[in-house]
C-alpha positions, -999 to 999 in steps of 0.1 A, spaced: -492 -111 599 -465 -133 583 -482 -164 567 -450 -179 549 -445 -212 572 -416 -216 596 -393 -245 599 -376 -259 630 -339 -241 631 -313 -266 646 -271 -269 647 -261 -296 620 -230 -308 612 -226 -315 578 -203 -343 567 -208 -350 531 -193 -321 517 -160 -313 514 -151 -274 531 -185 -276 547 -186 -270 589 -211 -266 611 -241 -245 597 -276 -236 611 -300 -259 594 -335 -255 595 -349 -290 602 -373 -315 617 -358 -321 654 -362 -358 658 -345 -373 691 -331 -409 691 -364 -423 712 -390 -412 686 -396 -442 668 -386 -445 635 -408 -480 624 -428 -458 596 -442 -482 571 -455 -475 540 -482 -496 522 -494 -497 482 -528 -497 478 -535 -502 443 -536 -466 433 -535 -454 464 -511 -453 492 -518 -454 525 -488 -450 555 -495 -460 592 -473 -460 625 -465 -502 633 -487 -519 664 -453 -512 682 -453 -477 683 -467 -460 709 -481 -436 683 -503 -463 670 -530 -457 701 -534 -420 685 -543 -435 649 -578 -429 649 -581 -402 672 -555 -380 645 -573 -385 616 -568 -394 575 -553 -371 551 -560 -382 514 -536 -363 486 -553 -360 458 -524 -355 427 -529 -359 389 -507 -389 378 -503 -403 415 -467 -404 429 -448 -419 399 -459 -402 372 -473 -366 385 -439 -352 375 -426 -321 403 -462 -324 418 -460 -363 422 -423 -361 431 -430 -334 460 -457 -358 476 -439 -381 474 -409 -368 491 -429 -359 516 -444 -391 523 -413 -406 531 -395 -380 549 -430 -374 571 -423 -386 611 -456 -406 614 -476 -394 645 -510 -415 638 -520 -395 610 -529 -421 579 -522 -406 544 -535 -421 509 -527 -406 477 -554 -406 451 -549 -403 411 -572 -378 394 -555 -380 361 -539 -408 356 -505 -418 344 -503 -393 311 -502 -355 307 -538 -346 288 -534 -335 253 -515 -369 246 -545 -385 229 -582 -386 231 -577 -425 240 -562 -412 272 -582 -380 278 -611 -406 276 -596 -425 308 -587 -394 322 -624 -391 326 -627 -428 345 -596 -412 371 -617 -387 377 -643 -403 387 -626 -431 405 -611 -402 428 -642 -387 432 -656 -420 446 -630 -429 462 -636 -396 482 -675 -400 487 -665 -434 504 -642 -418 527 -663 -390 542 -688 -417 554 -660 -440 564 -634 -417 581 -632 -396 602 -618 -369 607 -612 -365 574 -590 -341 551 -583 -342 513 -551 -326 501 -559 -313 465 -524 -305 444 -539 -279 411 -524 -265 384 -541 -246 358 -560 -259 326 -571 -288 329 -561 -297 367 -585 -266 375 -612 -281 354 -609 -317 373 -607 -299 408 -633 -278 404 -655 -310 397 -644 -327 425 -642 -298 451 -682 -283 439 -696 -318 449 -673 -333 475 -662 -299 494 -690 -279 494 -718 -304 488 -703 -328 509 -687 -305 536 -653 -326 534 -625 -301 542 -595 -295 517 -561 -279 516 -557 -260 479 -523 -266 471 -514 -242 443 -485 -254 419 -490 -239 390 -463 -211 377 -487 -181 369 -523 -189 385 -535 -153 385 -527 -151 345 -549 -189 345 -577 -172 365 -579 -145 344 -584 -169 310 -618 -183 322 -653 -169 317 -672 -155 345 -691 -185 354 -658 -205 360 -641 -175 374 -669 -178 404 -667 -215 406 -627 -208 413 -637 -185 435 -655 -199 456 -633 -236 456 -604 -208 469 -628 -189 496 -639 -220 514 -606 -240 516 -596 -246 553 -556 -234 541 -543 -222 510 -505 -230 500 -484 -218 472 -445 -218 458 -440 -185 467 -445 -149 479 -454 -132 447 -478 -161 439 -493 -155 477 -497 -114 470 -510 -122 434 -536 -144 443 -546 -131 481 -551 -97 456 -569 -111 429 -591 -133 448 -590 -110 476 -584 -134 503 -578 -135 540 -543 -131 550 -542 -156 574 -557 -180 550 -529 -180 524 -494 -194 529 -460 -201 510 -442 -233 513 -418 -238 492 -407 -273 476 -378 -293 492 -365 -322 483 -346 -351 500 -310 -348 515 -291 -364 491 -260 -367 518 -247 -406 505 -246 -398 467 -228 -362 474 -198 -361 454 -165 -360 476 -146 -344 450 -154 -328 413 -133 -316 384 -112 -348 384 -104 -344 351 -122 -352 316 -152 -326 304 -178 -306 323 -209 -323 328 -239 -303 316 -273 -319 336 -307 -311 325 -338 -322 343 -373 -320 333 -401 -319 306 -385 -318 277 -400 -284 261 -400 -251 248 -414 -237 279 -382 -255 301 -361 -235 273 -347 -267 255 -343 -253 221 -326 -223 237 -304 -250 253 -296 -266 222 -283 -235 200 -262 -223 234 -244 -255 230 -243 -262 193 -236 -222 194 -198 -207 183 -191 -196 221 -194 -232 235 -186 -252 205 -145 -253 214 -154 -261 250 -147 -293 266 -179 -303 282 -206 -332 277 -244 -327 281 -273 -348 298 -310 -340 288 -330 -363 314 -369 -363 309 -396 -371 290 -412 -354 261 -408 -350 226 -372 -368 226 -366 -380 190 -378 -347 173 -346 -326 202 -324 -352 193 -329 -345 156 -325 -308 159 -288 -315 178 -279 -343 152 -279 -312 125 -250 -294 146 -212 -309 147 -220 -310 188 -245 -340 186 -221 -370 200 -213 -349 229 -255 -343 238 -272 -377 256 -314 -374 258 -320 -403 280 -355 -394 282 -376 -403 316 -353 -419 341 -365 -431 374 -355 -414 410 -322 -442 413 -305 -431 380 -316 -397 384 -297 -395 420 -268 -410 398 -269 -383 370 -270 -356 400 -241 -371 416 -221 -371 386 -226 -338 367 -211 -304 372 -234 -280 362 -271 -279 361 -290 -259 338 -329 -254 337 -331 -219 314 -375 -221 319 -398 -196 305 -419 -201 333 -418 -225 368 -434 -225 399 -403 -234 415 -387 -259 399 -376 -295 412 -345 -297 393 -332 -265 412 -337 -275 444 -320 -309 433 -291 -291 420 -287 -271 451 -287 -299 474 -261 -320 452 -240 -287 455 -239 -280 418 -234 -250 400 -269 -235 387 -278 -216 359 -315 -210 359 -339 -181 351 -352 -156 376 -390 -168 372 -414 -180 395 -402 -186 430 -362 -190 416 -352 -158 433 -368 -166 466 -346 -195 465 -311 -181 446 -290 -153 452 -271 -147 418 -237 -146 414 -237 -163 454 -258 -196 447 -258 -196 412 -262 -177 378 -295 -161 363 -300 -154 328 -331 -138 307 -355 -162 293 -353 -171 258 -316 -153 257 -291 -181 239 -262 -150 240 -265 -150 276 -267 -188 284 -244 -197 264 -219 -172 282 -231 -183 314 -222 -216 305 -188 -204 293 -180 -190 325 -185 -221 345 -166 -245 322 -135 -222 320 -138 -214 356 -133 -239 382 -131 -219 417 -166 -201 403 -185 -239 400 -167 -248 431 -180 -217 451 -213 -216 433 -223 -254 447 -212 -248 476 -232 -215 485 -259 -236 466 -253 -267 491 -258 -245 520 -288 -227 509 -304 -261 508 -295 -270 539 -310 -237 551 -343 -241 539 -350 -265 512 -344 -297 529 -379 -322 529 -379 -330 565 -387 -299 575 -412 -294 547 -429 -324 558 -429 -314 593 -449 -282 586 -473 -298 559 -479 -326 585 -485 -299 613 -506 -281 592 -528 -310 582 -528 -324 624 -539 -285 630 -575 -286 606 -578 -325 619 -575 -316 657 -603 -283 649 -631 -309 632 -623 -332 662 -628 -305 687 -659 -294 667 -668 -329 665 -668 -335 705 -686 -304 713 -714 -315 689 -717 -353 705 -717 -332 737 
C-alpha cells in the first residue's frame, strides 16, 4: 500500500516565468463559486481561522470540528516548523474546520539561557492547559503536534502521556526532525517506551520523507497504513518572480537559515574567501539568525569580507525580496529534514546548490534541478559555485527545471489541501463514533 499522500493533478498555465508554457501542476482545484472570504483571527498566542457568517460553509462549523497545531515557537518564531504552519494556514480553503496554533516553547531556541529554558517551562504548561480546556470544550477535537528531537521530544512526550492517552484527545505526530531514528536511539529504555507508545497510538503519523517513513515504520515497527510522507511546500511566489536575471553587475549568492555549523556556514565561508572563488565576480547574502557577529568576524579576516552581507533574521517581506533578487541559492547542510530554503529557491527558479541529505533528493534531480555536493567538502562547493557564476545558460536551465519541479509538487495549496483532508478524515471518524454512541 502506498501511504506517501497524493495531491490534486490539474493543467496550469504559468505566466510568471519567462520560457515557461503550460505544465501539469499538482494543485488544489478551487472553482470561481467556492468562496474565498477566509478570515484569519490572533488570539493572543493562538490563532484561530473561521469561514465568515456569509459563507455557506459557516453552517458546517461545528459539525467539522477544531484542529489545534501545537508548534514550539508558534508561527513567527518556530523557524521551518513555524513557517510550514503557517503557510498552510493561509493557503488552507476553509470548509468549517477551526484551527488554533498553540506555543509549547516559546519564542527562543532552548539552550539560549536558563532565564528562557525557565519560561520554556510556563509554555509548556500554558499549552498543556490550554489543551485540557479544549477537550471539555470542543468537540470534535484534534491536536496537531509538530516534534523534533531533544528537547521538542521531551515537551511532547509530557503533553501527549497526559493529554492523549490520559485524556483520550486524538493527535497527528508530525515528525520534522532530520534523523529521528538516530534521536530514538539516544534515549534510555524507559523514554524509548514512552516514544513508543506516543508513536503507536497517534490517529496518523507524517514525515519529510520516504527514508524517514521506512526508518521509523522499521524501528518502531509500525503499521503501514499508519505512516505517511508529506513533504514541505511553500507559497507560490508568482508576483515577486524575477522576469529576467543576469542583467548585469555580480552573481548574487543567497543563504537562508540558522546560521550554523550544522547548515555548513563555515564551509560556506572558506568556499568564498577560498582561491577558486576569490577572482569571481559575485556578492553574497547570509539571511538568518544565530551567532552573527562571531561569522562576520571569521569573513572580516579574509580580503572577501565587503562583498559578504549577514543580515541576520529577516521577516517573510524582505525575505521574498532577497529571493526575488539573488541568483543562486546555497544551503550546503550537514543534516535537514527537508529544508525551507530549497523549496524557496525552487519556486523563485533559482539555481540550487544543496547537499543530498534528508529528503533533498526526493525533491532534486542533480545536474536537472540543481547541484549536490558532499557535506563538509569546501573543494567541491566552492567549484560548484564556480560553475554557476561562469556559466549563465547552466543557472538559467537549473532554475528553470527547479521552477517546474515546484510547480509539480511543492506548491502549499496542495499541501494544505491534503493536511486539511487528512485532519476532516480523523474529525468526521470521532463524529461518526460520536453519533453511534448518543444512539
Amino acid at each position: 500500500m502506498n501511504s506517501e499522500l497524493k495531491p490534486t493533478e490539474i493543467l496550469r498555465l504559468d505566466v510568471g516565468r519567462p520560457n515557461t508554457h503550460i505544465t501539469t501542476g499538482r494543485f488544489l482545484d478551487v472553482s470561481e463559486e467556492r468562496p474565498q472570504d477566509l478570515t484569519i483571527m490572533p488570539m493572543s498566542k493562538s490563532i484561530e481561522c473561521s469561514v465568515s457568517s456569509n459563507s455557506p460553509f459557516d453552517r458546517k462549523s461545528s459539525e467539522v470540528g477544531t484542529v489545534i497545531i501545537v508548534t514550539p515557537g508558534g508561527i513567527d518564531n518556530g523557524g521551518g516548523i513555524g513557517r510550514q504552519m503557517g503557510y498552510f494556514i493561509e493557503a488552507n480553503q476553509h470548509d468549517g474546520t477551526a484551527y488554533r496554533i498553540v506555543d509549547s516553547r516559546g519564542p527562543w531556541f532552548l539552550g539560549a539561557s536558563p532565564f528562557h529554558m525557565g519560561f520554556a517551562g510556563c509554555y509548556l504548561l500554558t499549552a498543556m492547559l490550554k489543551l485540557i480546556v479544549a477537550r471539555f470544550s470542543t468537540k470534535p477535537l484534534l491536536v496537531h503536534v509538530n516534534i523534533t528531537g531533544r528537547g521538542s521530544t521531551i515537551r511532547k512526550v509530557i503533553i501527549l502521556i497526559i493529554t492523549g492517552l490520559l485524556l483520550k484527545i486524538k493527535y497527528v505526530l508530525h515528525v520534522h526532525d532530520y534523523d529521528y531514528a538516530t534521536e530514538y536511539t539516544r534515549h534510555g529504555e524507559m523514554m524509548k517506551r514512552f516514544i513508543s507508545l506516543i508513536f503507536h497510538r497517534a490517529a496518523k503519523i507524517l514525515v519529510l520523507g520516504i527514508r524517514e517513513r521506512d526508518a521509523l515504520t522499521r524501528l518502531l515497527q509500525l503499521d503501514n497504513s499508519q505512516i505517511a510522507v508529506l513533504h514541505n511546500a511553500v507559497p507560490d511566489p508568482i508576483s515577486d518572480v524575477a522576469e529576467t536575471r543576469d542583467v548585469g553587475g555580480p552573481i548574487h549568492i543567497l543563504f537562508l537559515g540558522h546560521l550554523s555549523a550544522r547548515k555548513g556556514v563555515p564551509e560556506l565561508l572558506q568556499a568564498l574567501a577560498g582561491p577558486v572563488l576569490r577572482s569571481k565576480q559575485w556578492r553574497a547574502t547570509l539571511a538568518g539568525g544565530g551567532p552573527v557577529d562571531e561569522f562576520r568576524s571569521t569573513i572580516d579576516e579574509f580580503a572577501v569580507a565587503e562583498r559578504v552581507n549577514f543580515t541576520g533574521w529577516l521577516d517573510e517581506p524582505r525575505v521574498r525580496a532577497l529571493c526575488a533578487d539573488a541568483d543562486i541559492l546555497v544551503l550546503p547542510s550537514h543534516a535537514e529534514g527537508l529544508a525551507m530554503a530549497v523549496l524557496e529557491g525552487l519556486s523563485y527558479g533559482l539555481a540550487v546548490v544543496t547537499t543530498p541529505v534528508g529528503a533533498h533528493p526526493e525533491v532534486i534531480e542533480p545536474g536537472i534541478s540543481g547541484l549536490f555536493v558532499p557535506p563538509g567538502d569546501v573543494d567541491a562547493l566552492a567549484a560548484a559555485l564556480q560553475r554557476l557564476i561562469d556559466d549563465k545558460d547552466l543557472r538559467r536551465r537549473l532554475g528553470m527545471a527547479a521552477r517546474l519541479r515546484f510547480l509539480e509538487k511543492f506548491d502549499v495549496r496542495a499541501y494544505a489541501e491534503r493536511l486539511a483532508q487528512l485532519h476532516r478524515n480523523v474529525l468526521s471518524k470521532q463524529q461518526s463514533r460520536s453519533e453511534n454512541i448518543q444512539s
